[in-house]
N, C-alpha and C positions, 0 to 999 in steps of 0.2 A: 670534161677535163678530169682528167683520172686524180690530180693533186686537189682536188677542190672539195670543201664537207658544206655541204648544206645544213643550216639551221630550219628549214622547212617543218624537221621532224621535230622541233624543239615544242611547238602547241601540243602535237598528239601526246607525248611525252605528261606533257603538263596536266593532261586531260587525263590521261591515265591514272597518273599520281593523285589526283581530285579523287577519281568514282573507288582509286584503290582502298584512300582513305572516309569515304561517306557518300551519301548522295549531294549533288550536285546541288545549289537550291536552299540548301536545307543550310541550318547554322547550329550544329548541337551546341551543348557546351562545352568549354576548353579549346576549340577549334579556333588556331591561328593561322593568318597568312601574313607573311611579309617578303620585303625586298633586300638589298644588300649591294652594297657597291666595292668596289677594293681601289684604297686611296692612291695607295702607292703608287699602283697600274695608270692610275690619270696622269700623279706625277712623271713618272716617265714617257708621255707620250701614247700609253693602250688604251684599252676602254676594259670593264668587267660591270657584266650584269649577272643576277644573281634573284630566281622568286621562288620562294619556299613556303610548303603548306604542312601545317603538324599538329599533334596531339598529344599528350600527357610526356613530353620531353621526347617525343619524337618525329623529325621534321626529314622532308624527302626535298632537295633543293636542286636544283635545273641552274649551271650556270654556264655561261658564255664572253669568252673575254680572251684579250688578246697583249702579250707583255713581250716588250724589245728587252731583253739581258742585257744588262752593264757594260761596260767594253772588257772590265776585269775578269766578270764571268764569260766572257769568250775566248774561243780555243784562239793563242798566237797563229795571225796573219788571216784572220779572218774577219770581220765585222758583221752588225744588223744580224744578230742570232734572236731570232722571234719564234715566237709558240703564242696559236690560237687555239684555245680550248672549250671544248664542250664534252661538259660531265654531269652525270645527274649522282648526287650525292647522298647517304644516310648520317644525319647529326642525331646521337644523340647526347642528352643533356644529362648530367650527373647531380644530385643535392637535392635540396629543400625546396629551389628555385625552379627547378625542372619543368615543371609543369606549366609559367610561365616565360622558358626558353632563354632563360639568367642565367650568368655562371657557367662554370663548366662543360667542356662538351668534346665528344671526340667523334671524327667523321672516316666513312668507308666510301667507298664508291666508284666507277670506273667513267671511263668515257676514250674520245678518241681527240688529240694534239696533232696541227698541222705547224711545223719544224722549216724554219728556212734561214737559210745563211749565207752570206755574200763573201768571196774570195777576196784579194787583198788586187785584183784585177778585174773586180767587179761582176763575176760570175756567179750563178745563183746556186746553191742547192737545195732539194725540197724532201719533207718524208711525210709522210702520215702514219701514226704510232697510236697504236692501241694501250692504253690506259690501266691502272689499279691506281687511284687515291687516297692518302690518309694523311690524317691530321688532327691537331685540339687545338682549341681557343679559349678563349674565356668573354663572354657576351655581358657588358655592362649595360646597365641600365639608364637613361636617360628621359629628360622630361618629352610627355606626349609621344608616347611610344615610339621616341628616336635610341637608337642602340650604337655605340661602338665595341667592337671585338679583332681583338689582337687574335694572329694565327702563327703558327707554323707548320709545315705538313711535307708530304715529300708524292713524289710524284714516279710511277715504275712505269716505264715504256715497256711493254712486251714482246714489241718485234722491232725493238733495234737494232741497224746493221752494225757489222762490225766496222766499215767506211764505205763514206759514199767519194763521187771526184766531182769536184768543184772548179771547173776547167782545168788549171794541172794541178792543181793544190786535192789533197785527199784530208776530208774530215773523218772525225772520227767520234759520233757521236757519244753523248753519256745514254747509260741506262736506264739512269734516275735523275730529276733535279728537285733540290730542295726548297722548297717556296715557305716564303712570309707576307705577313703584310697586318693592315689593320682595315677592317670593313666597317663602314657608317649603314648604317641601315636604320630601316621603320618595319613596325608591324601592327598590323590589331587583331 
């Protein structure tokens, strides 16, 4: 199916970012891995997973998750405007704290968003949209390497149409949408 992205490639991905950052095996020092979940996303209904490996304030993260938009944030006469996404991302950390992945941090990254939204007669539309990612947070520190971190970031679709038709109704996607949230996470 031409609308469908496979997370297949998400281990090699993973594997990659491992051997790009050291060997495999091995445990220098400084080397963390953690995980990351986004709260808000559950609240609403999605899921978001999120597992990152890094080194002196700079960490390379794999994530995958999927969030229904508000009914506010949708175009009038449409409903169920959802975005699943998979992006592999670069965080880095700013400060003193840096080096244990506190504090500060501002992220780049791209990946690809699958886009679907329901007419006000129940008709589907679908897109798959190539990515640019950015964002900063700020990563709290918590007992037994549990972490909470506020975000905000925006998200650039590259090849968004100028509309798509949704049986008779014609949407009109955005270019960009601007995401928040707050992520619980662990690391060691």
């Amino acid at each position: 199916m031409h609308d469908r992205v496979s997370i297949a490639p998400l281990p090699l991905c993973l594997l990659l970012a491992a051997t790009s950052f050291g060997q495999i095996g091995a445990k220098p020092t400084g080397w963390k891995f953690g995980f990351e979940s986004e709260i808000l996303t559950w609240i609403q209904g999605g899921y978001h997973g999120s597992v990152w490996l890094g080194r002196d304030g700079l960490r390379l993260r794999a994530v995958v998750a999927q969030a229904t938009f508000p009914q506010g944030l949708t175009p009038n006469g449409f409903r169920d405007l959802t975005s699943q996404f998979y992006e592999m991302e670069c965080d880095l950390f700013l400060g003193d704290r840096a080096d244990k992945f506190r504090g500060t941090w501002i992220a780049l990254g791209g990946g690809l968003t699958r886009q679907s939204i329901r007419s006000a007669d129940g008709h589907e539309g679908r897109l798959l949209l190539a990515d640019i990612h950015s964002g900063f947070g700020y990563t709290t520190a918590l007992p037994r390497g549990f972490t909470l971190n506020p975000w905000v970031g925006i998200d650039l679709h590259l090849n968004t149409p100028d509309q798509v038709a949704v049986g008779s109704q014609i949407w009109k996607p955005r270019w960009f949408d601007p995401v928040l949230g707050c992520k619980a996470g662990w690391s060691i």
